[in-house]
N, C-alpha and C positions, 0 to 999 in steps of 0.2 A: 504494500500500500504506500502512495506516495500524496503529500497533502501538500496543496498550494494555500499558504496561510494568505498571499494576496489575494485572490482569487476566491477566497474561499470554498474550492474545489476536491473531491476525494477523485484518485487517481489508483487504480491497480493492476498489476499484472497478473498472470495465470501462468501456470505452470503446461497449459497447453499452447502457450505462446501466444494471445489475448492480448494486449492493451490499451485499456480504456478507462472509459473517465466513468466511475461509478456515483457519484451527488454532484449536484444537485439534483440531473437528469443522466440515463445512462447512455454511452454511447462507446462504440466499439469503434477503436483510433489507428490502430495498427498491428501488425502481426512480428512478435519479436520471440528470439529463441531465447534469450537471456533479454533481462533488465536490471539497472544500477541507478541510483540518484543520490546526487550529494548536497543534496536540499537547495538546490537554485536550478538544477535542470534532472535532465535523464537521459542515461547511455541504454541503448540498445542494439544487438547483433542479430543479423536475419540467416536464416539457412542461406543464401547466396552470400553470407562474408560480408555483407556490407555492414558497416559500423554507423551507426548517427547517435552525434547529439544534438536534445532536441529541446522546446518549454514541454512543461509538463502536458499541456493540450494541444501537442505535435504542432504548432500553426509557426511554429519559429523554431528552425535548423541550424545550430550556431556550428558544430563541425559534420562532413560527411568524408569515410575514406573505403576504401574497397579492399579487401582480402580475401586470401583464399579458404580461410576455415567457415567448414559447413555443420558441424558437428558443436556450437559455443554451449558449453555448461556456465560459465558465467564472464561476466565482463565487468570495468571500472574505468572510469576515465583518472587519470592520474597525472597532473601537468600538462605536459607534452608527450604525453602515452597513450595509450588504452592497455591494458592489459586486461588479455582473454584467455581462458583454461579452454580446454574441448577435451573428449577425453582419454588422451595419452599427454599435454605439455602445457605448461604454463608459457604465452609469450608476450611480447613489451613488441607494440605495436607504434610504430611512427603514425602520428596524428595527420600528418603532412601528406607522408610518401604510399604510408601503408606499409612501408618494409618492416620485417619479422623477425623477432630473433624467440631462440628461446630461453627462457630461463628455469625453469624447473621438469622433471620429469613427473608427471603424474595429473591428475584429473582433479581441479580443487573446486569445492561446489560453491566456496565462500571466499570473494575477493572485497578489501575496505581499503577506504582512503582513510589510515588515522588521523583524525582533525586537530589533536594536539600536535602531530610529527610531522613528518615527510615521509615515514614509512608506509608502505604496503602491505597487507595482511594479507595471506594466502590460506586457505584449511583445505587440505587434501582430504578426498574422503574415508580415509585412512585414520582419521587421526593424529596428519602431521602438523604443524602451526609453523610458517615461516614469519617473518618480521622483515622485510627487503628492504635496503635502506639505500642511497646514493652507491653508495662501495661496499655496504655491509650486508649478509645474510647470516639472520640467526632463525634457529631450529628448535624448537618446543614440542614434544612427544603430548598431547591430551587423550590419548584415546589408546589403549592397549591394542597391537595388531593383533591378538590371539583372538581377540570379539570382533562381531561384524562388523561392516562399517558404521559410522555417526552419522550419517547422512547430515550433517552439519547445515545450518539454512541461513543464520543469520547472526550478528556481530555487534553488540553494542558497545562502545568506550567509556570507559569511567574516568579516566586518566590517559596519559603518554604510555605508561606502560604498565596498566589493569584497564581488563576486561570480560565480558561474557561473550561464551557461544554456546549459542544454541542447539541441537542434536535430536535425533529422535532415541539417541541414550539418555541425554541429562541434559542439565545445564552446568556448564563448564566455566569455572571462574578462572583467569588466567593471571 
């Protein structure tokens, strides 16, 4: 769910890839395989790789880039990035060019921009927690591999470096 406090608008996504504007009246906005917002807009990946960001009520496209992943479990806008999981890689996407690189191996269902840092939060569905920084990668074990996955969904911060995630095992203080 995403809320425009000006607008005073409700906004959400679906996990069959839906996006629309749910109050004050409903309406069905766009089709996205992943969605992300960092409370002034929203990033979205479509099965053909295209990446946009948009306003909450799609009627204003402030970036648009084309890639080739068709398979996005999640996405983030991050400065001059995007950064998209699918599921085998985590990669750091030029806003610009669209060029690719990667950076992590694995499928991570929960990507955040932490609002006190500069870092990146990545959660594998595993149970891994990265913390990506300009030049730094740290590693945080939450979830034993011996149990299924956490299906991990979503990330709130408390601080620079405390917070919760959320799981369909628990809620995970970190």
């Amino acid at each position: 769910l995403f809320y425009d406090k000006k607008e005073e608008k409700l906004f959400g996504w679906t996990q069959n890839g839906n996006y629309n504007q749910i109050f004050p009246d409903y309406k069905n906005l766009s089709v996205y395989v992943c969605v992300s917002s960092d409370g002034k807009s929203v990033t979205g990946i479509r099965n053909d790789g295209l990446i946009r960001t948009f306003s909450y009520d799609t009627e204003t496209v402030y970036n648009t880039v084309k890639t080739d992943i068709t398979n996005g479990v999640a996405v983030v806008s991050h400065d001059k990035h995007y950064f998209v999981s699918d599921n085998n890689y985590l990669y750091k996407i030029n806003k610009k060019t669209g060029g690719k690189q990667v950076v992590l191996e694995g499928s991570f269902s929960v990507l955040a921009k932490n609002p006190y840092t500069s870092e990146l939060i990545a959660v594998s569905e595993q149970g891994d927690l990265f913390r990506i920084g300009e030049t730094q990668l740290h590693h945080i074990r939450i979830l034993d591999h011996r149990y299924s996955t956490g299906l991990f969904r979503k990330i709130d911060f408390l601080n620079g470096n405390e917070f919760f995630v959320t799981s369909m095992m628990g809620l995970y203080h970190v």
